[in-house]
N, C-alpha and C positions, 0 to 999 in steps of 0.2 A: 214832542213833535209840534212846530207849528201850525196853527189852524190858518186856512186860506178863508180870507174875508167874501161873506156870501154874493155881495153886489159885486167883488171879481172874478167868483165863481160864474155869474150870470151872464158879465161880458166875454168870456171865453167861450160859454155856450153858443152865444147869439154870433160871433166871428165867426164859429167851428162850423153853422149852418147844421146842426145835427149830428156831431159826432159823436161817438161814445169814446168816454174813458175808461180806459184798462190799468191793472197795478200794476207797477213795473216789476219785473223781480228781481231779486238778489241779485249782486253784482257777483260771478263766478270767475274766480281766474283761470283761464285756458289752460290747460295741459298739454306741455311742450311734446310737439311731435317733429321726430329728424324729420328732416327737407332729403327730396332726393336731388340727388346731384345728376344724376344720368339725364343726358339730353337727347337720349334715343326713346320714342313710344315703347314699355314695356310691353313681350307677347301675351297675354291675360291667360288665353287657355291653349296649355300647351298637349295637353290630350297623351298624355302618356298613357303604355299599350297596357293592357290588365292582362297578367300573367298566370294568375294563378284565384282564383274563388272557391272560396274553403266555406261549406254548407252544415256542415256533418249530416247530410242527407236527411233521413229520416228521423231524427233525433233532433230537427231543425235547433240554431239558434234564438232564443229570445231575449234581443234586445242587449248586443254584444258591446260591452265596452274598454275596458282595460285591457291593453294586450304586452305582449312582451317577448326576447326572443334571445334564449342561452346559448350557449357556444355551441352546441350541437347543433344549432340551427331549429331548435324548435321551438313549437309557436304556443306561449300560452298563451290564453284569453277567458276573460271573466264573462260569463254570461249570464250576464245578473238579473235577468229577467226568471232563470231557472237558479240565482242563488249557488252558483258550482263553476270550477275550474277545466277549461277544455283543453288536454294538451294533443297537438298535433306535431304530425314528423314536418321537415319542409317542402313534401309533397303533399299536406293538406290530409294526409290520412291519419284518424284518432287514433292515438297511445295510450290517453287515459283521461281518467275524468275525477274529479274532487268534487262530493258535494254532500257531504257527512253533514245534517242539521241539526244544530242547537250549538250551545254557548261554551261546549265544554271544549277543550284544548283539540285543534284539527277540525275544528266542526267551525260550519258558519248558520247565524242565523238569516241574516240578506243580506247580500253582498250590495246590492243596489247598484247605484250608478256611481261605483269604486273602483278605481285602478289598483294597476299589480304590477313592480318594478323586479327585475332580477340583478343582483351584483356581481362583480368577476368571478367570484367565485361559486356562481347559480344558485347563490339561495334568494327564491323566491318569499317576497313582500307583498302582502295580499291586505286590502281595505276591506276588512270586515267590518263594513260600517254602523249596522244594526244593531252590534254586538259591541258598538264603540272602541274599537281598536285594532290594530295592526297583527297580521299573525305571521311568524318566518316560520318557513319551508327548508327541504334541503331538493334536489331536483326532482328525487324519486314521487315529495310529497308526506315525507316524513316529520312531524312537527319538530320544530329547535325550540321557540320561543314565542309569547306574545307581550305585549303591552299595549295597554290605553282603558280609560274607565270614561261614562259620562259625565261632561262638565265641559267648562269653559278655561279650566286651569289650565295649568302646564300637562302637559302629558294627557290632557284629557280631549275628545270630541263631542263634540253630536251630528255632525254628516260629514265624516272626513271623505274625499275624493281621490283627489290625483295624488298621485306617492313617485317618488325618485329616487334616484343614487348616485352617489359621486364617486370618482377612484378609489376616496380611501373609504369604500364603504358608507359611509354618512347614510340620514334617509331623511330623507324632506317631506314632509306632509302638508297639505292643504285642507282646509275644512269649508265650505259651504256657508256654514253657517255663523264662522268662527272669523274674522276678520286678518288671521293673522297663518303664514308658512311656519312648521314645526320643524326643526331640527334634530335627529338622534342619532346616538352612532349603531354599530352595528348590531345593540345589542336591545336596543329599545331605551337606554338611558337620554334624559330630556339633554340637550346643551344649549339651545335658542330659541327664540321665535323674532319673526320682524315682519310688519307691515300696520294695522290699525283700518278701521272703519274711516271710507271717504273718498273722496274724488283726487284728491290730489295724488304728485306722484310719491310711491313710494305706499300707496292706503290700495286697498281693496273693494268691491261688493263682489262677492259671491267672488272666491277666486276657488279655479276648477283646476286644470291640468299643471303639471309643473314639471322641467327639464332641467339637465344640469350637463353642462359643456366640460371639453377637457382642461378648460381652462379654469375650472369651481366656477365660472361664473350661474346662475340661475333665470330662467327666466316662468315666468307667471304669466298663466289665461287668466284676465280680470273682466270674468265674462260678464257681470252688467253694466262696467266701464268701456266694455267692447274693444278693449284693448289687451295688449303684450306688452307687459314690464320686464326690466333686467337689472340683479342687483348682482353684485359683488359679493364673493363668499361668505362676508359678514354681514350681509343683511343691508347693505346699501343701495339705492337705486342707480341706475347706470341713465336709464333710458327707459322710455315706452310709447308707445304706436300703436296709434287704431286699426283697425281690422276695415279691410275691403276701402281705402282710401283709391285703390286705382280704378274703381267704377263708382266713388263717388256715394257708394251708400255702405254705412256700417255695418262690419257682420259682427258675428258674435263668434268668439275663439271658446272653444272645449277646451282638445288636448294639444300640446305643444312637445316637440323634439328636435334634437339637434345633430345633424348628421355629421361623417367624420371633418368637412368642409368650413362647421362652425355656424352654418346656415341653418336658419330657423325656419319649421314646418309648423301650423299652425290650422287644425281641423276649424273651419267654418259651421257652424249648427246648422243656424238656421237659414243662410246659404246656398250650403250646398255645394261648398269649393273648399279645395286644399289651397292656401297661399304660404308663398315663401320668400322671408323675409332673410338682406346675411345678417351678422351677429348685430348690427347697430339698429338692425329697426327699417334700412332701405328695401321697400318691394323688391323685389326682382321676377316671379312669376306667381301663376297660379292655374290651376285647373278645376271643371264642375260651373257649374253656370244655374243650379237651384230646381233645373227640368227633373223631377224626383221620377216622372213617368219613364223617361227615355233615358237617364245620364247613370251612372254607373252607383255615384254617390249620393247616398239616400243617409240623411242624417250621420256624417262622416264623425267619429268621438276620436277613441283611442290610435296612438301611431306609434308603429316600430319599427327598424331599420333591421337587417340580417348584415351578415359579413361580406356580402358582397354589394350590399348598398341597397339592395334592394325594397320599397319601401311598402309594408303591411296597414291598413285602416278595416278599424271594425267598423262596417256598417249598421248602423242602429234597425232604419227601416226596413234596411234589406234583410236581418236578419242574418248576414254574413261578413266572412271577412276576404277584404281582396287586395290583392299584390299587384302592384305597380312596376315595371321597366321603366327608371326613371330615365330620359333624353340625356 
């Protein structure tokens, strides 16, 4: 590095009249965000009607976050505050509960702030995070299988999160702590991983929720990048877009799904708003405005759609889960 000679150190002082100087910092290259193309003001809050608030009464939720929703139409949810699986009919009334503790096959030791995906054929994928690994179900609750050990390898975690499925079964994992989406099929065997430690696209901090379209595409909450990535079945980036661009201040994305439309829902943390982006990354609305006293969504995480579109969000603060009539 060259040194700057002191006597024009001193004339720059005496021009500046008292300034200070500050280090510049690293030159950072932006991360490409789509341009929206619509030349109509998007509606921000579209205030869709709550149809349904599922409490389990007295037995209150604590700190509900992965939820999910089988051809029957029923709701599970991981209520990881109490470490156990809630399942509910789709009038919000309990069917059953999962909450066997310790490390041996069915049992969890915390489930923590882990999702739970179900595939066509309802077997339930449960983030037994504590326990560092994945555990499948069949509907009733009956153990098939598990995989994962602690570590940073292939097949391994240490805070795995958001979990997914694709048509042909596949199961996609996220880790917290681990910089990289996992890949298996239906049986727990590893096939991939892709992403890396970083700001740029296609890298990670802390990636949480994760979704997968009918198309294999995928897309990623890269929640301290405060953006939504999209890659291609193998592990390629598509695209990704910041969270809360249409009021100008960045939210932070949890969980992420994709309805039959192709259209991306994207839980707001620390917000306080559902935003919905379509497949490429364009706004197009959102709901919740961050009033945690008065507004419905109080720490919104996990989301799941029903057969009639209808859309489910565990509320974290509220301790419940509530169902949207979506416009």
């Amino acid at each position: 590095m060259k040194k700057v000679p002191i006597i024009t150190f001193l004339i720059g002082v005496l021009l500046s009249a008292c300034s200070t100087s500050t280090p510049i910092p690293p030159t950072i290259t932006p991360i490409p965000v789509p341009t929206a193309t619509s030349t109509s003001e998007p509606e921000v809050n579209m205030n869709p009607e709550v149809v349904l608030e599922i409490t389990n009464q007295g037995d209150i939720m604590q700190d509900p976050y992965g939820i999910a929703i089988n051809s029957a139409g029923n709701i599970y949810v991981n209520d990881a505050g109490k470490s156990r699986v809630l399942i509910f009919d789709p009038e919000g009334n309990l069917l059953d509960k999962w909450e066997a503790k310790g490390s041996g096959e069915g049992e969890f030791n915390s489930l923590g702030f882990g999702g739970l995906a179900i595939d066509s054929n309802d077997n339930v994928f449960i983030v037994d995070n504590e326990n560092f690994r994945i555990q499948k179900f069949d509907s009733e609750g009956n153990f098939i299988t598990m995989w994962g050990s602690e570590g940073k390898g292939d097949g391994q975690f240490i805070r795995a999160i958001g979990i997914a499925t694709d048509k042909d079964g596949n199961v996609y994992v996220t880790d917290d702590a681990v910089p990289y989406v996992q890949k298996f099929d239906n049986d727990g065997n590893f096939l991939m991983k892709f992403g890396g430690d970083g700001v740029s696209k296609g890298q990670f901090r802390h990636a949480t929720g994760i979704a997968v379209d009918a198309n294999g595409n995928i897309f990623v909450a890269d929640y301290e990048n405060k953006r939504v990535q999209k890659f291609d079945a193998d592990g390629n980036v598509l695209a990704a877009w910041f969270m809360g661009s249409d009021i100008k201040v960045k939210g932070t994305p949890e969980a992420v799904a994709v309805d039959t439309h192709g259209n991306v829902y994207v839980t707001d943390y620390d917000l306080g708003r559902m935003q919905v982006f379509d497949n490429n990354g364009e706004f197009l609305w959102a709901w919740g405005d961050g009033d945690f006293a008065n507004a419905p969504l109080k720490r919104p995480v996990g989301i799941a759609f029903d057969a009639n579109g209808r859309i489910y969000i565990t509320n974290q603060a509220g301790g419940n889960v509530l169902a949207f009539e979506l416009p």
